[in-house]
LUMKOL-93691 format. One line per 2 residues: number of its first residue (from 1); their letters; for each residue x, y, z of N, C-alpha, C. Coordinates in steps of 0.05 Angstrom, whole numbers. Last residue first. Example, Ala and Ser with C-alpha at 12.3 -4.5 7.8 and 13.67 -1.06 7.14 Angstrom:
BEGIN
2	SA	257 -45 142 273 -21 143 258 1 157  264 -114 156 246 -90 156 264 -66 156
END
This chain:
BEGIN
366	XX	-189 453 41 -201 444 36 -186 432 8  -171 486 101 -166 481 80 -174 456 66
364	XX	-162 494 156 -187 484 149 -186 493 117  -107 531 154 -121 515 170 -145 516 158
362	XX	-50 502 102 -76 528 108 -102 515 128  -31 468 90 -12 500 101 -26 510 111
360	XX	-22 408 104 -47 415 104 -40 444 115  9 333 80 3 369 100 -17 383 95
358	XX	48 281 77 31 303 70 14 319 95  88 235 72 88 261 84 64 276 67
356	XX	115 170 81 93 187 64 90 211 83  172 131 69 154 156 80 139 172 63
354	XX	186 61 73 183 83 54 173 108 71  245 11 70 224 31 76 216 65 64
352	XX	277 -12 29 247 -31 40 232 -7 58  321 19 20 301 18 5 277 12 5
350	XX	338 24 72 338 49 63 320 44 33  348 -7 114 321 17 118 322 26 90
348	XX	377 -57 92 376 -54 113 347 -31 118  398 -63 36 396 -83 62 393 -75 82
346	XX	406 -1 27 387 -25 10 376 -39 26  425 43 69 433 14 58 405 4 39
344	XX	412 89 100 413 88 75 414 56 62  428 69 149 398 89 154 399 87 118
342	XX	481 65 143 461 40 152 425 43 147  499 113 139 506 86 122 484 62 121
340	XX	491 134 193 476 146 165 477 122 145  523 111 219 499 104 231 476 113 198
338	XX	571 123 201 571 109 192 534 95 200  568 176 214 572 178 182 559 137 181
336	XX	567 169 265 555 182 252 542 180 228  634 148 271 609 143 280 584 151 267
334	XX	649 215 244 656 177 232 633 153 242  612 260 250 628 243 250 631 214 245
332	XX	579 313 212 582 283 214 597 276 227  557 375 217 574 356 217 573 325 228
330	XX	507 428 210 514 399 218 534 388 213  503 476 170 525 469 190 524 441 199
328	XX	457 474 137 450 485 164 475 483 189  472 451 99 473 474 100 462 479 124
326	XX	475 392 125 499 412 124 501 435 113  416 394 122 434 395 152 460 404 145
324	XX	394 385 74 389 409 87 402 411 109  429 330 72 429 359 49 427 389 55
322	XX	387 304 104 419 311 103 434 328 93  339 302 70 353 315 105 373 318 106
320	XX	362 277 31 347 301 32 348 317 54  373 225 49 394 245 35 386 273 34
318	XX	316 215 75 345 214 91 365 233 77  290 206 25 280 221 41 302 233 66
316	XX	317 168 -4 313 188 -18 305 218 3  315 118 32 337 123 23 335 160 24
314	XX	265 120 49 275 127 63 301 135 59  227 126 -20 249 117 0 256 134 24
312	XX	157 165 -18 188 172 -28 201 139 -6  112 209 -23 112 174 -14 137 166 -30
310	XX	101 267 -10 112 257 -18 114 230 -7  54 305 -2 88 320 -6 100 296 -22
308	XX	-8 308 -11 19 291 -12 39 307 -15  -49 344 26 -42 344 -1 -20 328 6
306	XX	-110 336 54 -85 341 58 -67 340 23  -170 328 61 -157 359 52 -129 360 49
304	XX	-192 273 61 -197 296 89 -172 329 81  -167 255 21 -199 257 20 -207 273 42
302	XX	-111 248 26 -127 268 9 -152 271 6  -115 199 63 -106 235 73 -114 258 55
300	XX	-133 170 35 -151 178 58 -148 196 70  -89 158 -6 -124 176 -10 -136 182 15
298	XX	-56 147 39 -47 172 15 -73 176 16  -74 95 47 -61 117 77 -69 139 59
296	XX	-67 60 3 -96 68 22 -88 93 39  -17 66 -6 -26 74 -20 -59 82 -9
294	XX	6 40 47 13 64 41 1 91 21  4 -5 78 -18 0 51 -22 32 44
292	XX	49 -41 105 35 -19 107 25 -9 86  66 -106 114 68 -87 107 46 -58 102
290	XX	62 -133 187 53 -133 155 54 -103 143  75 -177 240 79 -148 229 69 -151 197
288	XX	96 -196 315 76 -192 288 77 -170 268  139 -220 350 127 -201 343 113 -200 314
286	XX	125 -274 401 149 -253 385 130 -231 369  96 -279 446 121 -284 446 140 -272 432
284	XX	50 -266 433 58 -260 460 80 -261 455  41 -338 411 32 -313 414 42 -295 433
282	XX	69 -388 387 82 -360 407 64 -339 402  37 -387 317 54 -398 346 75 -375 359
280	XX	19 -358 282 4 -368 299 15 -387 327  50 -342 240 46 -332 257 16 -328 277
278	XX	103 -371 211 83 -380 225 72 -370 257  140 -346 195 118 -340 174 97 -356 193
276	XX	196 -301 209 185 -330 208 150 -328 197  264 -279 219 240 -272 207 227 -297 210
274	XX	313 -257 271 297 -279 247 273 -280 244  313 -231 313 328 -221 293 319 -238 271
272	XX	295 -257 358 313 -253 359 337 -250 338  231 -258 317 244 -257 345 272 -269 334
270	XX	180 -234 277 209 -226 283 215 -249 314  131 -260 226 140 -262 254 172 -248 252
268	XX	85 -230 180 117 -240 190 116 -242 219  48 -225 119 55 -230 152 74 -248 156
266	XX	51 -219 71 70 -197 80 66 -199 106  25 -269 20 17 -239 48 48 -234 49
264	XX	34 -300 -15 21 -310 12 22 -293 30  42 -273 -63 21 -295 -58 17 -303 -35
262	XX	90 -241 -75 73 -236 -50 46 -259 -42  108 -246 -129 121 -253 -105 107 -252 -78
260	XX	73 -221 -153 73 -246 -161 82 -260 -136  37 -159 -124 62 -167 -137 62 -203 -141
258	XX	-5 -127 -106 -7 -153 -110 14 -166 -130  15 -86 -80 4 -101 -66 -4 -135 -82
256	XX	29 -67 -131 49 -70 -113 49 -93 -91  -12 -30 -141 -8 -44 -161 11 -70 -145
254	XX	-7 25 -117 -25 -2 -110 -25 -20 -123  54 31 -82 37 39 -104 11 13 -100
252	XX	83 15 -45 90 37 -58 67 44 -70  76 -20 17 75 -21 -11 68 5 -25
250	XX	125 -13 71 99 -22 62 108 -23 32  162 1 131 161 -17 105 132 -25 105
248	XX	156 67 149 160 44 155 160 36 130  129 129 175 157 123 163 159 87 175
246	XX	94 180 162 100 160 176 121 146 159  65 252 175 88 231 166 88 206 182
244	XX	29 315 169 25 282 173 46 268 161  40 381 182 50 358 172 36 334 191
242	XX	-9 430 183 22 422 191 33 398 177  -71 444 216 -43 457 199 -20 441 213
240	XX	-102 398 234 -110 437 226 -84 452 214  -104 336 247 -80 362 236 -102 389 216
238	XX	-146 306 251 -144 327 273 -120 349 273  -156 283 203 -176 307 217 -165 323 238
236	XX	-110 255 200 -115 271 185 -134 299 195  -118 221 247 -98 236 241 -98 261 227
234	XX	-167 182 229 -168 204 250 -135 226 248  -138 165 180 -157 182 175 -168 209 207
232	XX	-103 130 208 -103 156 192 -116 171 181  -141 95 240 -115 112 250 -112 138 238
230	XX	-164 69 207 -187 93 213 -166 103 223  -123 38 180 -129 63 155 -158 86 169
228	XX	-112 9 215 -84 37 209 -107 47 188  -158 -12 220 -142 5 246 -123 20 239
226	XX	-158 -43 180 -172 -25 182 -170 -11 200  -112 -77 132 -114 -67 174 -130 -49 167
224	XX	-110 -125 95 -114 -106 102 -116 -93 133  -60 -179 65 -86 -174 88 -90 -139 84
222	XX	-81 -236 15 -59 -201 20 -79 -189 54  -60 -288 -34 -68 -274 5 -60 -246 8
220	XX	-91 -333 -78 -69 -310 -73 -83 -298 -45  -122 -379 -84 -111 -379 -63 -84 -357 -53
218	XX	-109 -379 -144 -124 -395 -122 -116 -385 -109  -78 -309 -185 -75 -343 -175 -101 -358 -146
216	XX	-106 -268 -223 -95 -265 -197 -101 -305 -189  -116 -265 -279 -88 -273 -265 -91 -275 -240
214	XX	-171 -234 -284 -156 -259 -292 -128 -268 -291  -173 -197 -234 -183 -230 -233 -171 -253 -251
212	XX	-153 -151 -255 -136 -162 -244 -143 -198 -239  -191 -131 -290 -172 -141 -301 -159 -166 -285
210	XX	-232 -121 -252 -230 -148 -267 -214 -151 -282  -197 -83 -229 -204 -112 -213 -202 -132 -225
208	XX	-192 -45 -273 -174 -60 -261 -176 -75 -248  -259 -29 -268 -233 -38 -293 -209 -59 -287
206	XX	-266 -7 -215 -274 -36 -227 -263 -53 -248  -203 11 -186 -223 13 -202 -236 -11 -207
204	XX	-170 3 -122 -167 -6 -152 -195 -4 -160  -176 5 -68 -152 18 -78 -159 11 -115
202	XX	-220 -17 -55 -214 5 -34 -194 19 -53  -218 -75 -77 -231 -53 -90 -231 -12 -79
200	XX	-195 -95 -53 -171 -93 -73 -189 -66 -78  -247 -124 -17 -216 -115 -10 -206 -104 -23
198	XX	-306 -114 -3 -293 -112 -25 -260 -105 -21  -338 -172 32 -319 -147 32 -303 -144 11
196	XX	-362 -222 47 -361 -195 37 -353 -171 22  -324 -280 50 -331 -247 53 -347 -234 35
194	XX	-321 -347 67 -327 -330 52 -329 -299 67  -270 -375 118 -301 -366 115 -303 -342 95
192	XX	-224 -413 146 -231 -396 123 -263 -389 123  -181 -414 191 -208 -426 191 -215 -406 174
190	XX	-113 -448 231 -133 -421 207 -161 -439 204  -101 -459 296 -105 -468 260 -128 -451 248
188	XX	-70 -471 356 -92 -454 336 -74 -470 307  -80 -527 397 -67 -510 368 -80 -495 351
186	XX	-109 -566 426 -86 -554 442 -75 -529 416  -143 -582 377 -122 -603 392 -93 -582 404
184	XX	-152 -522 355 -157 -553 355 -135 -569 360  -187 -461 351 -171 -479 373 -171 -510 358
182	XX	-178 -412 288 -192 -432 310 -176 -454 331  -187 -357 266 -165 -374 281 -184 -387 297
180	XX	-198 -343 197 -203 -342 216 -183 -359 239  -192 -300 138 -176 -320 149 -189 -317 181
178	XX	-233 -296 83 -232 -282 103 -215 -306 122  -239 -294 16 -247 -309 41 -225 -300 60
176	XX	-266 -267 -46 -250 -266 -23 -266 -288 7  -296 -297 -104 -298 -277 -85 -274 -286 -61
174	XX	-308 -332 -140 -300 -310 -153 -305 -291 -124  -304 -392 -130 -332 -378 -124 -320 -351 -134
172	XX	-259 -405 -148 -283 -422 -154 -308 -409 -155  -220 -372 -123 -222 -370 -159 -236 -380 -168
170	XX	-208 -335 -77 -224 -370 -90 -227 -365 -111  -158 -304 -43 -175 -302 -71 -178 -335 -69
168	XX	-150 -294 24 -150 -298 13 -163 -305 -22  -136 -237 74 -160 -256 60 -137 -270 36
166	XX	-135 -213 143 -119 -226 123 -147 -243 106  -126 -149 181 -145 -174 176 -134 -190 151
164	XX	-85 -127 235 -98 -132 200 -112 -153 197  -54 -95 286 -74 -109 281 -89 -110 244
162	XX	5 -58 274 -28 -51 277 -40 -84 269  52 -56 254 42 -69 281 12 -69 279
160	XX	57 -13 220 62 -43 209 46 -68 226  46 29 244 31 26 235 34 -9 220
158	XX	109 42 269 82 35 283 65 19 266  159 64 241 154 31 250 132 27 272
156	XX	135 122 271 167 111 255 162 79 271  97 181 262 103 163 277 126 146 260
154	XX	76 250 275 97 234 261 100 211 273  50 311 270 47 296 274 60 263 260
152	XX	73 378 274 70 345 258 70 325 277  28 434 273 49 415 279 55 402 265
150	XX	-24 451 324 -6 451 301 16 444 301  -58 434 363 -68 457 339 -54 445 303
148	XX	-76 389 403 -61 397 388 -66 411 373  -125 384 452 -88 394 457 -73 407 434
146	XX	-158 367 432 -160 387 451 -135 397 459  -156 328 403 -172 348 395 -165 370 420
144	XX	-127 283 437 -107 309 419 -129 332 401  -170 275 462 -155 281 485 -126 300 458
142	XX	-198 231 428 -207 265 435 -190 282 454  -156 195 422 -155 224 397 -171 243 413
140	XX	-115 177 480 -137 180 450 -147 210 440  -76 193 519 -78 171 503 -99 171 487
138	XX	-16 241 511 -39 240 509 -54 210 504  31 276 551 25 249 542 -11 251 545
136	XX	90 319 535 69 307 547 52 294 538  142 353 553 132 332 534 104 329 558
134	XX	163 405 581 163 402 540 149 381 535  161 406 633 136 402 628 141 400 595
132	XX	225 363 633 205 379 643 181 374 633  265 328 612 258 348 595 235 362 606
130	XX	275 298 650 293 312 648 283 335 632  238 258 633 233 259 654 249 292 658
128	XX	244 204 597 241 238 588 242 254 604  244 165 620 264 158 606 268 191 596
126	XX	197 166 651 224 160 664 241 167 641  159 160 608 163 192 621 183 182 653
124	XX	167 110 589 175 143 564 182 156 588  150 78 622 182 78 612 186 105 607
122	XX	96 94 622 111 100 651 138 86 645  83 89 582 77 107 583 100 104 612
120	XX	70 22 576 92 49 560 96 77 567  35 21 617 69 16 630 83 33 606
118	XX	-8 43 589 2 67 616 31 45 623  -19 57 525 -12 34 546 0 60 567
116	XX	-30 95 481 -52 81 504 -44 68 527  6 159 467 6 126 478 -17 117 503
114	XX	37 212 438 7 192 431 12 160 451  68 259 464 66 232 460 36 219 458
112	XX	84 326 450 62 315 456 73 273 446  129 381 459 128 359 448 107 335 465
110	XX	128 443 450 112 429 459 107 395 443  182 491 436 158 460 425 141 445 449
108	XX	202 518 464 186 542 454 165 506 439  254 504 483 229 517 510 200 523 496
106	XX	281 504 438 276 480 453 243 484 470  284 558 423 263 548 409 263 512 420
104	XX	330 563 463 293 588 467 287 570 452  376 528 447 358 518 478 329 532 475
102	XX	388 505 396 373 519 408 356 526 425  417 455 386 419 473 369 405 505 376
100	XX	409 426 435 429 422 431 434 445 406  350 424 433 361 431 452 391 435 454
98	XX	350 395 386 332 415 382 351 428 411  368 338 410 376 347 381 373 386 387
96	XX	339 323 445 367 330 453 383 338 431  285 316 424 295 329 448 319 345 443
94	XX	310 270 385 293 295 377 303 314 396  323 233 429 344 236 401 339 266 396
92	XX	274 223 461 301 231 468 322 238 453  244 203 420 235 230 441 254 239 449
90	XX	268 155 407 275 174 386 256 199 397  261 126 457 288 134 448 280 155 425
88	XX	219 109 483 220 136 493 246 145 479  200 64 482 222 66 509 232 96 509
86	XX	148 75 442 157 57 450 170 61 474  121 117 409 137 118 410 158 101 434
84	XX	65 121 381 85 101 375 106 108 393  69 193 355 57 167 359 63 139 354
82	XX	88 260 368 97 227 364 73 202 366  72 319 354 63 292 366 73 269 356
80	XX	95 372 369 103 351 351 90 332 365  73 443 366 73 422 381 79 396 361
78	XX	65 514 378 87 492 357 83 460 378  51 556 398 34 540 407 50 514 381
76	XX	95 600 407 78 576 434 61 561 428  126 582 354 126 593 367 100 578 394
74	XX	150 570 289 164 564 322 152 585 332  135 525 251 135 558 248 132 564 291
72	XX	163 473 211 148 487 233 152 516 237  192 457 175 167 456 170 156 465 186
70	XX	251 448 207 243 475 180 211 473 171  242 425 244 242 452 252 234 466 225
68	XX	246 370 212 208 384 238 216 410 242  292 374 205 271 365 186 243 387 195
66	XX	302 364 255 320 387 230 300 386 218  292 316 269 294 340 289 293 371 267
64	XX	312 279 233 279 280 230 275 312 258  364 277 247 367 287 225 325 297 225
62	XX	364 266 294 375 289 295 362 296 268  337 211 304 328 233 310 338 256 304
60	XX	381 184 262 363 192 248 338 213 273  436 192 301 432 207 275 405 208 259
58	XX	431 152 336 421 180 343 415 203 321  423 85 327 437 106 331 420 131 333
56	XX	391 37 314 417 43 300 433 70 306  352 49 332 364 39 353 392 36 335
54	XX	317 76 289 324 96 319 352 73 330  309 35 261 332 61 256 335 83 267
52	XX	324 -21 287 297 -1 275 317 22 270  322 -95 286 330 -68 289 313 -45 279
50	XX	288 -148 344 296 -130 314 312 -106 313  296 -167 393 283 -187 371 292 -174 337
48	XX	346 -155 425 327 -152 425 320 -174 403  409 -139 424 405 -160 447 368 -161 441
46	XX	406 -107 382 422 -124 383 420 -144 403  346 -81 379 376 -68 379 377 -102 383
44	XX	287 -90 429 296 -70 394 330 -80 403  265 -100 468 258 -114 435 270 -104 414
42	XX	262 -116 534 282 -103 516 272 -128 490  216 -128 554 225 -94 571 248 -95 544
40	XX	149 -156 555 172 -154 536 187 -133 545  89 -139 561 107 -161 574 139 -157 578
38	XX	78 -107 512 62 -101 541 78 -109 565  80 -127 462 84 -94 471 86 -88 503
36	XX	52 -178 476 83 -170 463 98 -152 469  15 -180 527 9 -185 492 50 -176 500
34	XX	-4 -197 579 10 -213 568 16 -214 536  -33 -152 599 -19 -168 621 -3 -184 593
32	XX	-55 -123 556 -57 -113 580 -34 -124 598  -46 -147 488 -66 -159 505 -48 -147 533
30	XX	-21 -132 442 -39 -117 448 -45 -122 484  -9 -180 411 9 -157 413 7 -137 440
28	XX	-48 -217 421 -18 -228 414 -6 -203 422  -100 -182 406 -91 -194 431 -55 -205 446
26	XX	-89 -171 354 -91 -149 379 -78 -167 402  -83 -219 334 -68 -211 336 -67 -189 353
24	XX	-140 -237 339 -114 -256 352 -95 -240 348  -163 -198 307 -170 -200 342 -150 -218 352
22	XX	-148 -208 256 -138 -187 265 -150 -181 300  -175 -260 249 -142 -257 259 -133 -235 259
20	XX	-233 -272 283 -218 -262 260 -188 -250 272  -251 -336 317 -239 -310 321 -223 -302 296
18	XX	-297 -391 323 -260 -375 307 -265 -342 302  -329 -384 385 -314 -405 355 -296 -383 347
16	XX	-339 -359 441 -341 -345 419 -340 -360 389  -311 -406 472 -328 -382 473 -355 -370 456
14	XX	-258 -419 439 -285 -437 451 -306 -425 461  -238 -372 438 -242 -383 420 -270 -405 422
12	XX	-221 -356 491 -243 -344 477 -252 -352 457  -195 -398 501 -212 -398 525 -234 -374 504
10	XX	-156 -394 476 -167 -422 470 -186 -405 479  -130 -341 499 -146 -350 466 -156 -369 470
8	XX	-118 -364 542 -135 -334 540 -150 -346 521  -74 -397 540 -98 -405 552 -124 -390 554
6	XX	-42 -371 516 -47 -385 500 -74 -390 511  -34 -331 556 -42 -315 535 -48 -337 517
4	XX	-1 -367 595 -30 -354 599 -43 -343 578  16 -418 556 26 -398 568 -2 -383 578
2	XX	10 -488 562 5 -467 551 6 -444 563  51 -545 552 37 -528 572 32 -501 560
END
């Protein structure tokens, strides 16, 4: 028996025929009444589908709190926009960080939430509710053209989520094919159709393409999301001074993206903490995700004026904060110490994710 969101797709599929899998996946995630984000009241932490390094504890808002004060220049018009920011926990970490070190320069941020969905939106501002007029909620970009001057703008395990489109290399015809989702017998099933589209070529010279052709295997798969890379580019435009940061698991360099080991993509299913590769069953049900093209993100921020600070470990980027916190007095406790442990691990955030930070000191800087 098929869930309503199964009976959605068929129903557009037959419609419309095969639907590109970055629209099955909006929908899966996305979809109003029945996507993932939407349905779902507890997904993170130990009783949820995954962990994240907000739900590991309080220490990484405190520590990304510290962080945002020393790059910011505190005064009325200082504003942090979050984007992404789900049940409203690392709003509340931050918050109660900054308020806890300095109630005047608490009063003095103007902390802004990026979110389209109005039930997310009506967890956050229960869950923030305490913090007064400090936060407030914007849902599309012309609505932060008009709000935000300056700042950072920062999101943490969003951009992975974003809707992607997935291709595959034919080594017969020398060109990419495009993964589609079609209905058959009650079951979606992929549906290939030649492209267009120059994929690898966004990030890699002509040189290097055709280098890369002669190795690259039948049937090697990598997807792209063109939603995180207009995401950031709208991002970019609309920081007039301050910082751009995101913080998740992607690919370092561009070379990376097409590692040996990667031949069949970087899409994943999560539920109840186990990873799974078939992610065309349970729509709705568990969660979708692919690594972040970190290296596309970078030029698109340096092609709108920003300069890279840095596409660093979370490991590398964490110790750094930290560094600057106990000269700033901070103390650890054991708890604490050990939430940091985890925020560092290999196995766990500290090498598989990465942060890219770049900025822009000078407004309309070029």
């Amino acid at each position: 028996m098929h869930t309503p969101l199964e009976s959605y797709l068929h129903q557009l599929i037959q419609e419309n025929g095969p639907i590109p899998f970055d629209r099955f996946m909006n929908e899966a995630l996305y979809h109003p009444q029945w996507g993932y984000y939407e349905s779902k009241q507890t997904l993170i932490g130990k009783g949820g589908d995954f962990q994240t390094s907000v739900s590991n504890g309080p220490v990484f808002g405190e520590l990304l709190a510290r962080q945002f004060l020393e790059w910011s220049v505190i005064d009325s018009t200082t504003q942090w926009l979050e984007c992404g920011a789900h049940h409203g926990q690392l709003a509340e970490d931050i918050l109660e960080t900054v308020a806890s070190m300095d109630s005047k320069k608490a009063q003095q941020i103007n902390y802004l939430i990026f979110e389209p969905s109005s039930k997310r939106r009506s967890i956050q501002k229960e869950r923030l509710k305490r913090f007064g007029s400090n936060v407030s909620w914007v849902s599309k970009w012309d609505e932060v053209k008009t709000r935000f001057r300056q700042g950072v703008i920062f999101s943490n395990e969003l951009l992975d989520a974003f809707p992607t489109k997935r291709f595959e290399w034919d080594s017969s015809s020398d060109r990419w094919r495009e993964f589609f989702v079609r209905g058959n017998q009650d079951q979606f099933q992929w549906y290939l159709q030649p492209t267009d589209q120059k994929i690898p070529e966004t990030l890699l010279s002509k040189a290097e393409f055709e280098q890369l052709k002669t190795i690259l295997p039948d049937h090697y798969t990598i997807e792209r999301s063109l939603i995180a890379e207009k995401w950031w580019h709208k991002a970019a435009k609309h920081l007039e001074r301050g910082h751009l940061v995101t913080i998740d698991y992607g690919f370092m360099d561009k070379f990376d993206k097409f590692a040996p080991q990667r031949s069949n993509g970087t899409l994943r299913t999560y539920s109840r903490h186990r990873v799974g590769d078939d992610v065309l069953n349970n729509p709705g049900q568990v969660d979708l995700t692919a690594h972040v093209d970190f290296p596309s993100l970078k030029k698109i921020g340096e092609n709108q004026g920003l300069k890279t600070e840095g596409l660093i470990s979370q490991e590398k980027f964490m110790h750094g904060c930290l560094e600057k916190a106990f000269i700033q007095g901070m103390q650890l406790s054991p708890k604490q110490m050990a939430q940091f442990r985890t925020l560092m691990h290999p196995e766990h955030f500290g090498k598989s994710f990465k942060v890219l930070i770049q900025s822009k000191l000078k407004p309309n800087s070029k």
